[in-house]
Predicted model as a PDB file, atoms N, CA, C, CB and O in Angstrom, pLDDT in the B-factor column:
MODEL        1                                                                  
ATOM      1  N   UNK A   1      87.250 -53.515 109.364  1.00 61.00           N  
ATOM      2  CA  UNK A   1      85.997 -54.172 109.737  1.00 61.00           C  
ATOM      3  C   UNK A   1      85.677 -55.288 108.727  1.00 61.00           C  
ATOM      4  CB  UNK A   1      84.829 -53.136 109.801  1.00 61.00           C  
ATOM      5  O   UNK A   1      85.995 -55.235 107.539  1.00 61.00           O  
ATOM      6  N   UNK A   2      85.173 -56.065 109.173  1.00 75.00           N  
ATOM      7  CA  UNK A   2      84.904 -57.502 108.484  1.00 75.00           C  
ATOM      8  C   UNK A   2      83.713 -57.239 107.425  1.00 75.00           C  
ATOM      9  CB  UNK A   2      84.402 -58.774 109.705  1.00 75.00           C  
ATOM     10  O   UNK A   2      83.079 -56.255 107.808  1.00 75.00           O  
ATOM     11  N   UNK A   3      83.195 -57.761 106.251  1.00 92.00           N  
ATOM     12  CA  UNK A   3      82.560 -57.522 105.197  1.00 92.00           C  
ATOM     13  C   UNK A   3      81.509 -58.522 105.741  1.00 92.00           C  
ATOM     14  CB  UNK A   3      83.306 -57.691 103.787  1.00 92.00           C  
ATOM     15  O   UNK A   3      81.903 -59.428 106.476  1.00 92.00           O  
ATOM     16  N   UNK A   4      80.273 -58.420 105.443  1.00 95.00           N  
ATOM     17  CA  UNK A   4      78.769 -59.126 105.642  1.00 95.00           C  
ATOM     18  C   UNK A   4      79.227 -60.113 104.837  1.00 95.00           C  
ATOM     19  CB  UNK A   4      77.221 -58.340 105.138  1.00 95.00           C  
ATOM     20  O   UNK A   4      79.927 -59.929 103.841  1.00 95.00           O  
ATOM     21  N   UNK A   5      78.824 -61.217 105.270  1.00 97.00           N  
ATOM     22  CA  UNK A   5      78.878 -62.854 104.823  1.00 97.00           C  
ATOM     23  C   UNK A   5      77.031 -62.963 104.593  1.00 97.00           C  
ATOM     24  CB  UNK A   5      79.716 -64.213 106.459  1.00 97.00           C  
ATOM     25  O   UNK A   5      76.215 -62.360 105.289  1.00 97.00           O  
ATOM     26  N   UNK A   6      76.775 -63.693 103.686  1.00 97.00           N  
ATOM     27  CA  UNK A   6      75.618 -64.517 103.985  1.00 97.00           C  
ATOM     28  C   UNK A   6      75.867 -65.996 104.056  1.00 97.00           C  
ATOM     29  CB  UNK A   6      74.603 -64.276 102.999  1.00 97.00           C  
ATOM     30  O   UNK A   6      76.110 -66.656 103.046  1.00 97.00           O  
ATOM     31  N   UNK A   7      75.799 -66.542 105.345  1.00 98.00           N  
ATOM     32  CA  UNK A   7      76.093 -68.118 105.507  1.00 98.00           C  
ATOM     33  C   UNK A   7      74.656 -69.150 106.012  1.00 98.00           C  
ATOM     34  CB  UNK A   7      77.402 -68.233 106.822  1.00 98.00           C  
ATOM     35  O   UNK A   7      73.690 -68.886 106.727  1.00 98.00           O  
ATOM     36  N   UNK A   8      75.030 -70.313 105.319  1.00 98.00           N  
ATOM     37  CA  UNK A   8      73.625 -70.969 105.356  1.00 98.00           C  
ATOM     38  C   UNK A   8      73.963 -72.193 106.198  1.00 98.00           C  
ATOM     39  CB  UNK A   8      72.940 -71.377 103.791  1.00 98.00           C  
ATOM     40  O   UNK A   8      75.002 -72.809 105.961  1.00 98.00           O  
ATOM     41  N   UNK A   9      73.011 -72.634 107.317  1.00 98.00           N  
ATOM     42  CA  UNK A   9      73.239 -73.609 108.341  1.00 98.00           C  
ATOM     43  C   UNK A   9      71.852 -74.433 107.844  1.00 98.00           C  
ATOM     44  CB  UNK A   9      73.346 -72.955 110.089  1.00 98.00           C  
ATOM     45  O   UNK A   9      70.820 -74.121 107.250  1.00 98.00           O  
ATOM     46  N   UNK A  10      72.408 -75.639 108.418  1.00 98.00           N  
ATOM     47  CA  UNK A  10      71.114 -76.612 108.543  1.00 98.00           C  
ATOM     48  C   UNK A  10      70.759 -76.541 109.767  1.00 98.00           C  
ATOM     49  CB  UNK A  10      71.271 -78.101 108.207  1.00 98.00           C  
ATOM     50  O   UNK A  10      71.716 -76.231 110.476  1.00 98.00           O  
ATOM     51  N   UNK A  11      69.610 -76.722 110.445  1.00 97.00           N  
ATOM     52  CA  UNK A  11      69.161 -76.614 111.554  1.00 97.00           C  
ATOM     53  C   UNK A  11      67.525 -77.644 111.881  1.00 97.00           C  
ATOM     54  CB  UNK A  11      69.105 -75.026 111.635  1.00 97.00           C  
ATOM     55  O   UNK A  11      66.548 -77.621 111.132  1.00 97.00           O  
ATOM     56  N   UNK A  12      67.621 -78.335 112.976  1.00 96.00           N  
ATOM     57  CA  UNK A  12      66.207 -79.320 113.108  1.00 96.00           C  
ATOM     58  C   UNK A  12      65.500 -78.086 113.307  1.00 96.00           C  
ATOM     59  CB  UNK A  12      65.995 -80.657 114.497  1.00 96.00           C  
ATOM     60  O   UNK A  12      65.927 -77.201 114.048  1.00 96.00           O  
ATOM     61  N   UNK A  13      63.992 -77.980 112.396  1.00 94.00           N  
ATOM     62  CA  UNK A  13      63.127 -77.673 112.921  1.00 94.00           C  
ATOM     63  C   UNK A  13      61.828 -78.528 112.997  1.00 94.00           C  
ATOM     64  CB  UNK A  13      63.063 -76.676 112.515  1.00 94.00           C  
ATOM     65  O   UNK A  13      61.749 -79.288 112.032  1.00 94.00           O  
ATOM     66  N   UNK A  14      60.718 -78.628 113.928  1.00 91.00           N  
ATOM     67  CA  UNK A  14      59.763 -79.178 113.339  1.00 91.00           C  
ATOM     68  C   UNK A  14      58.214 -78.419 113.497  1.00 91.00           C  
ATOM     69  CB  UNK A  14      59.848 -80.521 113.838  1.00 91.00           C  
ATOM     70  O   UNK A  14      57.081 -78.857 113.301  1.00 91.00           O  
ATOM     71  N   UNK A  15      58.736 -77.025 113.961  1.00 92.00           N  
ATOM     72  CA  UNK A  15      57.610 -75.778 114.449  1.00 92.00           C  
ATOM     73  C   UNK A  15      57.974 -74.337 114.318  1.00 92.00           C  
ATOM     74  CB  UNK A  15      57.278 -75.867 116.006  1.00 92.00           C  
ATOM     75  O   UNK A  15      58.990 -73.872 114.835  1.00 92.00           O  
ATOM     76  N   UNK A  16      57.083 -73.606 113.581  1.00 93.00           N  
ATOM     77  CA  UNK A  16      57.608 -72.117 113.891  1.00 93.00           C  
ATOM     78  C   UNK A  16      58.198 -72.055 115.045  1.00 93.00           C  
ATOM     79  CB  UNK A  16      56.597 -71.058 113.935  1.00 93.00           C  
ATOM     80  O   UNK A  16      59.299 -71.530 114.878  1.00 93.00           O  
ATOM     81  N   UNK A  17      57.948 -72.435 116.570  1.00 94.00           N  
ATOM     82  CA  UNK A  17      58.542 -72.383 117.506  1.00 94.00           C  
ATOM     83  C   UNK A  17      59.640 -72.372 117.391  1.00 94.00           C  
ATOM     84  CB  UNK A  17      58.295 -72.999 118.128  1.00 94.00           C  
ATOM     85  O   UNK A  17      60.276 -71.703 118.204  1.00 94.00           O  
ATOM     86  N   UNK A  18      60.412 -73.160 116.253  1.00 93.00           N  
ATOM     87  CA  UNK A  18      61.853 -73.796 116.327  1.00 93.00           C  
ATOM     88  C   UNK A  18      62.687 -72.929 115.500  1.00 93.00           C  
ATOM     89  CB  UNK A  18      61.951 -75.358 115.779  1.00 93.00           C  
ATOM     90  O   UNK A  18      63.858 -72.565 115.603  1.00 93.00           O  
ATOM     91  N   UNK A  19      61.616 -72.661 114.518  1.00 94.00           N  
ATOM     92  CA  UNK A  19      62.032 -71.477 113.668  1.00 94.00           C  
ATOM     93  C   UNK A  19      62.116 -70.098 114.305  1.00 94.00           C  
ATOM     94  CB  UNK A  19      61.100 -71.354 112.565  1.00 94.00           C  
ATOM     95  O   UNK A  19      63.137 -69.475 114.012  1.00 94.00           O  
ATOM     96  N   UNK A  20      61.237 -69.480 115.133  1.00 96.00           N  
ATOM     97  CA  UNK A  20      60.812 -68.908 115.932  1.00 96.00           C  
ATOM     98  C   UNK A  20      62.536 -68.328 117.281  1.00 96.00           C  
ATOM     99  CB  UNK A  20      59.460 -70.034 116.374  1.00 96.00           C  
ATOM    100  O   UNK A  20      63.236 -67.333 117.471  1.00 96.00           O  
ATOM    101  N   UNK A  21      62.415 -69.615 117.771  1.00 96.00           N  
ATOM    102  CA  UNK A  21      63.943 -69.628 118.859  1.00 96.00           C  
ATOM    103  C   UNK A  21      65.298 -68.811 117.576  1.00 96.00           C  
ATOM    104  CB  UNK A  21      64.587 -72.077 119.433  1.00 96.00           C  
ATOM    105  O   UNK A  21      65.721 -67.661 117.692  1.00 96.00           O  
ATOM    106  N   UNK A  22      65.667 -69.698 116.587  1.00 96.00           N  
ATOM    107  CA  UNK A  22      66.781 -69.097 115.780  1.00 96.00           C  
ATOM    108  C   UNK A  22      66.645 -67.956 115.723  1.00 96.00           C  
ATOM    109  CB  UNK A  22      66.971 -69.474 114.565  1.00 96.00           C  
ATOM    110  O   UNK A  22      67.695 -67.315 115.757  1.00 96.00           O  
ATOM    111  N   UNK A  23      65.031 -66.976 115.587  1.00 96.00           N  
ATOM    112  CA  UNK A  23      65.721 -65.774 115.395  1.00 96.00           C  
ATOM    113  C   UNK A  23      65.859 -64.593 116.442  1.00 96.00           C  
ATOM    114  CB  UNK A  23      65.174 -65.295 114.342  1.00 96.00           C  
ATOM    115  O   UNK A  23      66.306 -63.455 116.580  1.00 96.00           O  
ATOM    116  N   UNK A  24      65.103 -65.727 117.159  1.00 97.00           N  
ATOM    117  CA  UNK A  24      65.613 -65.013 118.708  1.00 97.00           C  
ATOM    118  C   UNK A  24      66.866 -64.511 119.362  1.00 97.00           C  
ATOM    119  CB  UNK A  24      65.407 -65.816 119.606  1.00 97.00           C  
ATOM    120  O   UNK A  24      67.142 -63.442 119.907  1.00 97.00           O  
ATOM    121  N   UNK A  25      67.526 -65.593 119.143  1.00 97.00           N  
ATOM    122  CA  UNK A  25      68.685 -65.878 119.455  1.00 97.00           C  
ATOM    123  C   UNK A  25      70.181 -64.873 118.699  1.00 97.00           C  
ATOM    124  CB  UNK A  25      68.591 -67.365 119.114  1.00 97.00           C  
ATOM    125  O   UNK A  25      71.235 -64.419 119.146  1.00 97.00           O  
ATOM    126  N   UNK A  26      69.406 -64.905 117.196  1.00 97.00           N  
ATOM    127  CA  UNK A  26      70.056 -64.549 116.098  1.00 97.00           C  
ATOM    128  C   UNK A  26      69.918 -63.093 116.580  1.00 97.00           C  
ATOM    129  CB  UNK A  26      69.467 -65.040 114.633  1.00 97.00           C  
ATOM    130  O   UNK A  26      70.913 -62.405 116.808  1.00 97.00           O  
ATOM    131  N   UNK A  27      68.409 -62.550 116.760  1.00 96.00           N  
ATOM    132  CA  UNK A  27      68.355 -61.316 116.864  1.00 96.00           C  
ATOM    133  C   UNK A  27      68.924 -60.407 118.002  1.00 96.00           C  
ATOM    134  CB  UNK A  27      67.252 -61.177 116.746  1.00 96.00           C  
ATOM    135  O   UNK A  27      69.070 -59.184 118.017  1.00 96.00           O  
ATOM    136  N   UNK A  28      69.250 -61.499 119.101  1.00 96.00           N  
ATOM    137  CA  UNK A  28      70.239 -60.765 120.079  1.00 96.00           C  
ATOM    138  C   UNK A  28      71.379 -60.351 119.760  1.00 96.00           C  
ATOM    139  CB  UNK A  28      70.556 -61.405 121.056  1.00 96.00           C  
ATOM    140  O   UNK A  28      71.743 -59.627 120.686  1.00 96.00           O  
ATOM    141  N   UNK A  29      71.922 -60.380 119.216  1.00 96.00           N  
ATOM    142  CA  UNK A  29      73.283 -59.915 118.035  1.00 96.00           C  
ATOM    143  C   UNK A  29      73.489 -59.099 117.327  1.00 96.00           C  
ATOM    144  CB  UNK A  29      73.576 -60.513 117.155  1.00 96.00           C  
ATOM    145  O   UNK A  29      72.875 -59.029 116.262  1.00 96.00           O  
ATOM    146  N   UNK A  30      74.547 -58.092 117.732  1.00 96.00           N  
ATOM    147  CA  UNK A  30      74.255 -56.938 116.797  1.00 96.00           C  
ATOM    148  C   UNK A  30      75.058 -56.976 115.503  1.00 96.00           C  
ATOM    149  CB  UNK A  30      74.546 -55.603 117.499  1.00 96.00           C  
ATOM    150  O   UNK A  30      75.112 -55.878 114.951  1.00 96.00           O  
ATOM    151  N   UNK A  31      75.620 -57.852 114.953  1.00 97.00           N  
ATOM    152  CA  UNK A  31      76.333 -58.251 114.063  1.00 97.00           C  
ATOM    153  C   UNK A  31      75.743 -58.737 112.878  1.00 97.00           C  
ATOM    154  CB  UNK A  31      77.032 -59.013 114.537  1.00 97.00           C  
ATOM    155  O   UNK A  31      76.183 -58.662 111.731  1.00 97.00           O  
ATOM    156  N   UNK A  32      74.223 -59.472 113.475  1.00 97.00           N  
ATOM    157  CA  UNK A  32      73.150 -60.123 112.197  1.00 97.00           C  
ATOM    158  C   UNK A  32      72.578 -58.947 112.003  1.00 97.00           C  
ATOM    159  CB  UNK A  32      71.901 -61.433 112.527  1.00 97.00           C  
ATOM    160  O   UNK A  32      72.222 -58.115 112.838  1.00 97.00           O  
ATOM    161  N   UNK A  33      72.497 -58.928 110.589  1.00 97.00           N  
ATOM    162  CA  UNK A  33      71.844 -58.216 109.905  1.00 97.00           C  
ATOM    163  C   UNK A  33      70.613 -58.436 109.534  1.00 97.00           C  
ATOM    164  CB  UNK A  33      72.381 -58.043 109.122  1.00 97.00           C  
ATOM    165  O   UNK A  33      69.692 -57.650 109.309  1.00 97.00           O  
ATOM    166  N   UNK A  34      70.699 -59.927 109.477  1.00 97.00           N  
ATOM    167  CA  UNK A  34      69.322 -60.385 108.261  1.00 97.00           C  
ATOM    168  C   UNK A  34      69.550 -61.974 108.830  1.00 97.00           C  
ATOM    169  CB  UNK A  34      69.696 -60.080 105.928  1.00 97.00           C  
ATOM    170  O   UNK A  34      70.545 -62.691 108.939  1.00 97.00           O  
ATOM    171  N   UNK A  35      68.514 -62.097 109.047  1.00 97.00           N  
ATOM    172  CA  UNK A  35      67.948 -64.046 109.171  1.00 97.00           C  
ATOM    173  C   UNK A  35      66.376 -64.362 108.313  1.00 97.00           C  
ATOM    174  CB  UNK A  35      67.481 -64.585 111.386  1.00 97.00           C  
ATOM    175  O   UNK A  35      65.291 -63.808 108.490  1.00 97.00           O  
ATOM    176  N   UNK A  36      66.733 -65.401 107.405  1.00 97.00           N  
ATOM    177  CA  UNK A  36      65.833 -65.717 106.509  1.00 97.00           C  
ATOM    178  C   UNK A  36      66.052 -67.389 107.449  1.00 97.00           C  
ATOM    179  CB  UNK A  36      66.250 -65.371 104.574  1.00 97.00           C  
ATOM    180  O   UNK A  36      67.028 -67.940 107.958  1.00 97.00           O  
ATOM    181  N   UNK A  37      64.321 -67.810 107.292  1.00 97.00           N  
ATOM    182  CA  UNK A  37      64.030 -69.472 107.021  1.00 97.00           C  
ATOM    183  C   UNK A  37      63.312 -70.209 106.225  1.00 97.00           C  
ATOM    184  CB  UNK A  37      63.597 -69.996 107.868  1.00 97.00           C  
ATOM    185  O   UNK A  37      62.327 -70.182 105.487  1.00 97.00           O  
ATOM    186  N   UNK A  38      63.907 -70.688 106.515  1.00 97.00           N  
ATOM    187  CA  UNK A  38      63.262 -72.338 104.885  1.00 97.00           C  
ATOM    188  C   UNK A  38      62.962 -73.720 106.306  1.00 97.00           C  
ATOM    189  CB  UNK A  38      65.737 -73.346 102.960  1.00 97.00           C  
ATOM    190  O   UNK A  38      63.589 -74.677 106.761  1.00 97.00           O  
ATOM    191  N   UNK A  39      61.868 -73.161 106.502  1.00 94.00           N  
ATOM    192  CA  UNK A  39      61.594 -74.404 107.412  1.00 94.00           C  
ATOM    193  C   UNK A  39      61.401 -75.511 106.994  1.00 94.00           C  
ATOM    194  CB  UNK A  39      60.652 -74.342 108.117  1.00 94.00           C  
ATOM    195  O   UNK A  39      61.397 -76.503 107.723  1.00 94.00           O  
ATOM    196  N   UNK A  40      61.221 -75.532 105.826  1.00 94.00           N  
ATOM    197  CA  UNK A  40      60.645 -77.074 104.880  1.00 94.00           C  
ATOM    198  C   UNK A  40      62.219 -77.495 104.621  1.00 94.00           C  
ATOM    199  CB  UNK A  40      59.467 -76.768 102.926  1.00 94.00           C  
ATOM    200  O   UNK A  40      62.446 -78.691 104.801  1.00 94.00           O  
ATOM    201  N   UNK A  41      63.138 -76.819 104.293  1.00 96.00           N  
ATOM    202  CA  UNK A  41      64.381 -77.160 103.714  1.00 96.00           C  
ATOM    203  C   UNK A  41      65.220 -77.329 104.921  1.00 96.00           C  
ATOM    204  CB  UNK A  41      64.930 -76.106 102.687  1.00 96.00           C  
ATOM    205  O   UNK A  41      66.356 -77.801 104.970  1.00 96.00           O  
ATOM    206  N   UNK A  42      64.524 -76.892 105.843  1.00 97.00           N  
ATOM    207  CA  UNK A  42      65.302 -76.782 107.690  1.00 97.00           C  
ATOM    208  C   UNK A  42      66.709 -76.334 107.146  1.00 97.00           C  
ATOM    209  CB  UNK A  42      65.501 -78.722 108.921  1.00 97.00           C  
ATOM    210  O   UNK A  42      67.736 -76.998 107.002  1.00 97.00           O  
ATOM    211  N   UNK A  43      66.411 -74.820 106.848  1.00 97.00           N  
ATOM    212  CA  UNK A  43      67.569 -74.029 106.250  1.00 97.00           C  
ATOM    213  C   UNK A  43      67.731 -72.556 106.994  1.00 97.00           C  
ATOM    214  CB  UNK A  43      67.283 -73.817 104.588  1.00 97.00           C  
ATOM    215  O   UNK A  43      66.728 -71.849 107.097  1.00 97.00           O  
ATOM    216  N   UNK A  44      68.813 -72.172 107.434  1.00 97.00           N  
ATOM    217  CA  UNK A  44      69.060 -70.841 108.361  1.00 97.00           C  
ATOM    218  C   UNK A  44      69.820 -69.902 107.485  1.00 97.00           C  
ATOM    219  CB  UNK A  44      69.975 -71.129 109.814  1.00 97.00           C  
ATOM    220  O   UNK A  44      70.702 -70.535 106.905  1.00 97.00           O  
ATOM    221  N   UNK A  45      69.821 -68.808 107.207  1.00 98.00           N  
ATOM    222  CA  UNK A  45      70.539 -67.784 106.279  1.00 98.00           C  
ATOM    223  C   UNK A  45      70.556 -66.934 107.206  1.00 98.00           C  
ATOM    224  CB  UNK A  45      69.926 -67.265 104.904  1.00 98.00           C  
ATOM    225  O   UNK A  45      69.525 -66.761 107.856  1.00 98.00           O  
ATOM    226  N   UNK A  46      71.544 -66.311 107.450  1.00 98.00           N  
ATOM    227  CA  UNK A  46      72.255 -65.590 108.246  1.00 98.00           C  
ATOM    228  C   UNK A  46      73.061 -64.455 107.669  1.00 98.00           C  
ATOM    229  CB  UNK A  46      72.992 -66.407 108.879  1.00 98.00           C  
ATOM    230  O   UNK A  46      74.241 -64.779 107.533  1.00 98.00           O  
ATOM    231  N   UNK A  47      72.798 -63.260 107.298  1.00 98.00           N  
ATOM    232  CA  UNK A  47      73.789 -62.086 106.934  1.00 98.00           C  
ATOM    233  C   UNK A  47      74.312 -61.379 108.033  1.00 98.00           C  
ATOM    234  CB  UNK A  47      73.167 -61.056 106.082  1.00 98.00           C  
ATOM    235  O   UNK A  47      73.555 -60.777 108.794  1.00 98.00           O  
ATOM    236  N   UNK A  48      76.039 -61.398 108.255  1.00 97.00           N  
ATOM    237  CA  UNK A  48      76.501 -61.098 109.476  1.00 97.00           C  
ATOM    238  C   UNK A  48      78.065 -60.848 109.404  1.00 97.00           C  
ATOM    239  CB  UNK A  48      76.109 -62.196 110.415  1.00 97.00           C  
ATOM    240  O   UNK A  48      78.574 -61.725 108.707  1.00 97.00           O  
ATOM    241  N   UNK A  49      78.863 -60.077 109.819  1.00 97.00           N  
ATOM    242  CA  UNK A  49      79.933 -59.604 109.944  1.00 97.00           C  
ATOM    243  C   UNK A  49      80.623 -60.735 110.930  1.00 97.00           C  
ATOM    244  CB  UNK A  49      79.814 -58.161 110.376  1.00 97.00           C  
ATOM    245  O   UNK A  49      81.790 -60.381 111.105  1.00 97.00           O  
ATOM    246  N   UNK A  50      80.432 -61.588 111.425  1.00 97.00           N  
ATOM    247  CA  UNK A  50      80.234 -63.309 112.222  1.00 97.00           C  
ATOM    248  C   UNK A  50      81.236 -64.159 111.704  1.00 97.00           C  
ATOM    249  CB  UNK A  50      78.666 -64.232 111.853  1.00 97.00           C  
ATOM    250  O   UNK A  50      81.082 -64.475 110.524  1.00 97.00           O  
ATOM    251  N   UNK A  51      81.937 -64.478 112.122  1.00 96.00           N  
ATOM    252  CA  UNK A  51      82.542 -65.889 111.527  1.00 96.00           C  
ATOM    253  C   UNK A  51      81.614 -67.128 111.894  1.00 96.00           C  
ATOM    254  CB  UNK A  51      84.120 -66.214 112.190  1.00 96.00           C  
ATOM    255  O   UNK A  51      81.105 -67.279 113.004  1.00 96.00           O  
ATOM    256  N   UNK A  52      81.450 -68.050 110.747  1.00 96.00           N  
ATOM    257  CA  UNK A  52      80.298 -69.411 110.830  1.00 96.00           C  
ATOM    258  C   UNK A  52      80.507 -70.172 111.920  1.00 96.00           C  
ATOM    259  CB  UNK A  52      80.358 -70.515 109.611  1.00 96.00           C  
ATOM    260  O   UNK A  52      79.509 -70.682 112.428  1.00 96.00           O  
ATOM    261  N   UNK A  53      81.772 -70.413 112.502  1.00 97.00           N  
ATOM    262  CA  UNK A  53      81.837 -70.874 113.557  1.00 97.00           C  
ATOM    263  C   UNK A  53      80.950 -70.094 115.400  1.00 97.00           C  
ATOM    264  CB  UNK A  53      83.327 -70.943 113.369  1.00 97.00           C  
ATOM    265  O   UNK A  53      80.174 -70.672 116.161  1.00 97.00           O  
ATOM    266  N   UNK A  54      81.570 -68.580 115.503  1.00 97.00           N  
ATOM    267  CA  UNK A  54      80.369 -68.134 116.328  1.00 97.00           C  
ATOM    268  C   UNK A  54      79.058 -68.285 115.952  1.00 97.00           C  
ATOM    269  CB  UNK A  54      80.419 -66.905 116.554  1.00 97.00           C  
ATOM    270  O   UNK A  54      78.315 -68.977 116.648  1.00 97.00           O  
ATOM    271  N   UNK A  55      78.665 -67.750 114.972  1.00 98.00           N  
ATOM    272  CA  UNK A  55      77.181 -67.939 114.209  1.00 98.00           C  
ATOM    273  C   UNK A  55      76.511 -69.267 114.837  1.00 98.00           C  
ATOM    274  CB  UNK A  55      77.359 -68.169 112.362  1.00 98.00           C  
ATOM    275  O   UNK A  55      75.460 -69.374 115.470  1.00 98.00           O  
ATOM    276  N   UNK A  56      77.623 -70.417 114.391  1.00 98.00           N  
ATOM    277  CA  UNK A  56      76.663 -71.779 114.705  1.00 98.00           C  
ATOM    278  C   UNK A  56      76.615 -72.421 116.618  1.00 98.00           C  
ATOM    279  CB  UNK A  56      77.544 -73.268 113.528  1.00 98.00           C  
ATOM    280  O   UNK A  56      75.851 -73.255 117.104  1.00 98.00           O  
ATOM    281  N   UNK A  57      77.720 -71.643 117.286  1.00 97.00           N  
ATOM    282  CA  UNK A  57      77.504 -71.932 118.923  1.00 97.00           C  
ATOM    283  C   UNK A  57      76.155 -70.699 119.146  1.00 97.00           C  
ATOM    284  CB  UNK A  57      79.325 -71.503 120.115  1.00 97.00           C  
ATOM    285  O   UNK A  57      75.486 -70.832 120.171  1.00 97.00           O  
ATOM    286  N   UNK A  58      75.839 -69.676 118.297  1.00 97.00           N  
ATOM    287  CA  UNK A  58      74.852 -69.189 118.826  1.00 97.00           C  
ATOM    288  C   UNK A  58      73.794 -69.990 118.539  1.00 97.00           C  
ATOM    289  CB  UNK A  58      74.699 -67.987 118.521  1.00 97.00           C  
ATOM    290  O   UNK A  58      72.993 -70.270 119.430  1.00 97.00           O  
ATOM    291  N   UNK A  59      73.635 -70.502 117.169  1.00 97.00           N  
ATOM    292  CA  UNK A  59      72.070 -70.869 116.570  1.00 97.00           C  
ATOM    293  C   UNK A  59      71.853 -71.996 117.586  1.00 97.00           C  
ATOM    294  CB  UNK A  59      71.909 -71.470 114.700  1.00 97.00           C  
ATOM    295  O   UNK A  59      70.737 -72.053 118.103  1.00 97.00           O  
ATOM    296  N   UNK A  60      73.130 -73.244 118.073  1.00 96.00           N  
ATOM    297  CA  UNK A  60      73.182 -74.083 119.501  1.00 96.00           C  
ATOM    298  C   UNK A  60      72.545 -73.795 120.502  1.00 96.00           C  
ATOM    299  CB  UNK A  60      74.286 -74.154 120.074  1.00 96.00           C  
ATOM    300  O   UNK A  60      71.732 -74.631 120.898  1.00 96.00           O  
ATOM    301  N   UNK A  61      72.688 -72.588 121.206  1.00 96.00           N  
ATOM    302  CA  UNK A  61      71.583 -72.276 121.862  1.00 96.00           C  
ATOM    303  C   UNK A  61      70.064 -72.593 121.793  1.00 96.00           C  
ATOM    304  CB  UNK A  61      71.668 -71.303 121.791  1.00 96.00           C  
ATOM    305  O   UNK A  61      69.238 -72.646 122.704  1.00 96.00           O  
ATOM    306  N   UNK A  62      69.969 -72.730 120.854  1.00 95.00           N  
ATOM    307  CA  UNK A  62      68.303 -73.151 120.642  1.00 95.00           C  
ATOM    308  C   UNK A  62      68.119 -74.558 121.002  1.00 95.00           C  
ATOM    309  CB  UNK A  62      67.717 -73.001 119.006  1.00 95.00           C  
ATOM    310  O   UNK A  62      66.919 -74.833 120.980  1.00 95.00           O  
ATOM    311  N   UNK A  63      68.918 -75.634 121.351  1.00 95.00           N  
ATOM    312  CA  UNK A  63      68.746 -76.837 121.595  1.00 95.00           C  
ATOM    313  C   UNK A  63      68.690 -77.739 120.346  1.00 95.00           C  
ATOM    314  CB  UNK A  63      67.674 -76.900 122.359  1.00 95.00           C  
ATOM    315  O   UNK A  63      68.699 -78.969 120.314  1.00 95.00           O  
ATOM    316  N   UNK A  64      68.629 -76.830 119.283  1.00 95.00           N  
ATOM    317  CA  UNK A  64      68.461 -78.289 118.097  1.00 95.00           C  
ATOM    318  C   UNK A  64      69.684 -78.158 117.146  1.00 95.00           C  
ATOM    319  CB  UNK A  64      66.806 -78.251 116.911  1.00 95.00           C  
ATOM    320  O   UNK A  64      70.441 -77.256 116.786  1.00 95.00           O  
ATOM    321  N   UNK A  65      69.565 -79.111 116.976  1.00 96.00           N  
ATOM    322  CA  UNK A  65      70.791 -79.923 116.184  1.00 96.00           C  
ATOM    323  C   UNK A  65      71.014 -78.608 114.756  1.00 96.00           C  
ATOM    324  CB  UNK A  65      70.084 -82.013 115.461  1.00 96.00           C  
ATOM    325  O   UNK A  65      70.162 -77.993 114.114  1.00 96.00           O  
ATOM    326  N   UNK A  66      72.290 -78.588 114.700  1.00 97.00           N  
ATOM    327  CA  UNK A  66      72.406 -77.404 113.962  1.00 97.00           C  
ATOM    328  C   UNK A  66      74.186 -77.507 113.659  1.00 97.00           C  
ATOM    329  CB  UNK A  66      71.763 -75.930 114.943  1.00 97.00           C  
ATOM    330  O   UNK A  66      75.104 -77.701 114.455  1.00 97.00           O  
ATOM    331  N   UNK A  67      74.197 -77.286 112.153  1.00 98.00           N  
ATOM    332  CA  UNK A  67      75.655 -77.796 111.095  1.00 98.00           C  
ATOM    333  C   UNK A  67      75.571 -76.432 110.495  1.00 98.00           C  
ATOM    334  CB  UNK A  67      75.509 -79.385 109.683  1.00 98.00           C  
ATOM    335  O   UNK A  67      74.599 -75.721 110.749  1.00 98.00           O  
ATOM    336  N   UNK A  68      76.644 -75.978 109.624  1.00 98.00           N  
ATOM    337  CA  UNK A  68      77.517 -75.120 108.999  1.00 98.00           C  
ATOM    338  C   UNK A  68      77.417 -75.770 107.137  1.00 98.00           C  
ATOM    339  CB  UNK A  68      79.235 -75.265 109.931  1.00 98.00           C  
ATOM    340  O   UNK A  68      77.995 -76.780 106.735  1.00 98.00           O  
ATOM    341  N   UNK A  69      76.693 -75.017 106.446  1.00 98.00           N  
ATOM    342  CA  UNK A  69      76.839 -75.672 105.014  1.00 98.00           C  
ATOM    343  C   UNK A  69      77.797 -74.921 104.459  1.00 98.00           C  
ATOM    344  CB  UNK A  69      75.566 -75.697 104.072  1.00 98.00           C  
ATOM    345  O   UNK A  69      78.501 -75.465 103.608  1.00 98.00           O  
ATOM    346  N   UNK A  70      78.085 -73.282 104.866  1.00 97.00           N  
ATOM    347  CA  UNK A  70      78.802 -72.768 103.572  1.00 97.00           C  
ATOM    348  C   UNK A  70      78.270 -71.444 103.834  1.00 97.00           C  
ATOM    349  CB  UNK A  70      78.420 -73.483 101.984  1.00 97.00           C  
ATOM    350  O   UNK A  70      77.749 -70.975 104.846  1.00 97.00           O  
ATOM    351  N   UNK A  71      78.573 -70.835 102.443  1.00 95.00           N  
ATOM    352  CA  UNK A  71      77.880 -69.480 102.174  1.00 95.00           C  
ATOM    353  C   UNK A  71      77.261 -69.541 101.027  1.00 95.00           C  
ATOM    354  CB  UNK A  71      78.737 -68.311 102.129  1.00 95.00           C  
ATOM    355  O   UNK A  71      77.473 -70.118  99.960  1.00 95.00           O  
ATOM    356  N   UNK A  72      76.137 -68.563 101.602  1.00 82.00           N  
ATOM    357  CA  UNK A  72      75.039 -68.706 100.573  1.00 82.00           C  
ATOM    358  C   UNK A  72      74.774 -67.659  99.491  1.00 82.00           C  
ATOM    359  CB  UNK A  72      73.841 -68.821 101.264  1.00 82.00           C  
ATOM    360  O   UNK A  72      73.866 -67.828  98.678  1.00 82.00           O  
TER     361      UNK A  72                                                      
ENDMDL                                                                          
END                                                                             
């Protein structure tokens, strides 16, 4: 089994709403463990057994513009 990553995405937000959708989305997943936001930093933290690549076609779903920085 794959080891928990914490990986950090950039993501547009400009409303809890937006913040709001990511962890919607996030929380349909039984793989996330943990989603933290930095809406000021329009920053996504993600703890997840996930490779960053699925991670970021899910956070896509939300409609906003959304990149892969790394791990955090």
């Amino acid at each position: 089994m794959a080891s928990e990553v914490r990986h950090e995405f950039q993501m547009e937000m400009t409303c809890e709403g937006c913040s709001n959708a990511a962890k919607r989305v996030l929380g349909k997943v039984s793989e996330v463990t943990n989603v933290e936001i930095n809406m000021e930093a329009q920053r996504v933290f993600v703890t997840s057994t996930l490779d960053p690549e699925s991670l970021l076609e899910i956070l896509k779903k939300t409609g906003k513009t959304c990149s892969y920085i790394g791990t955090a």
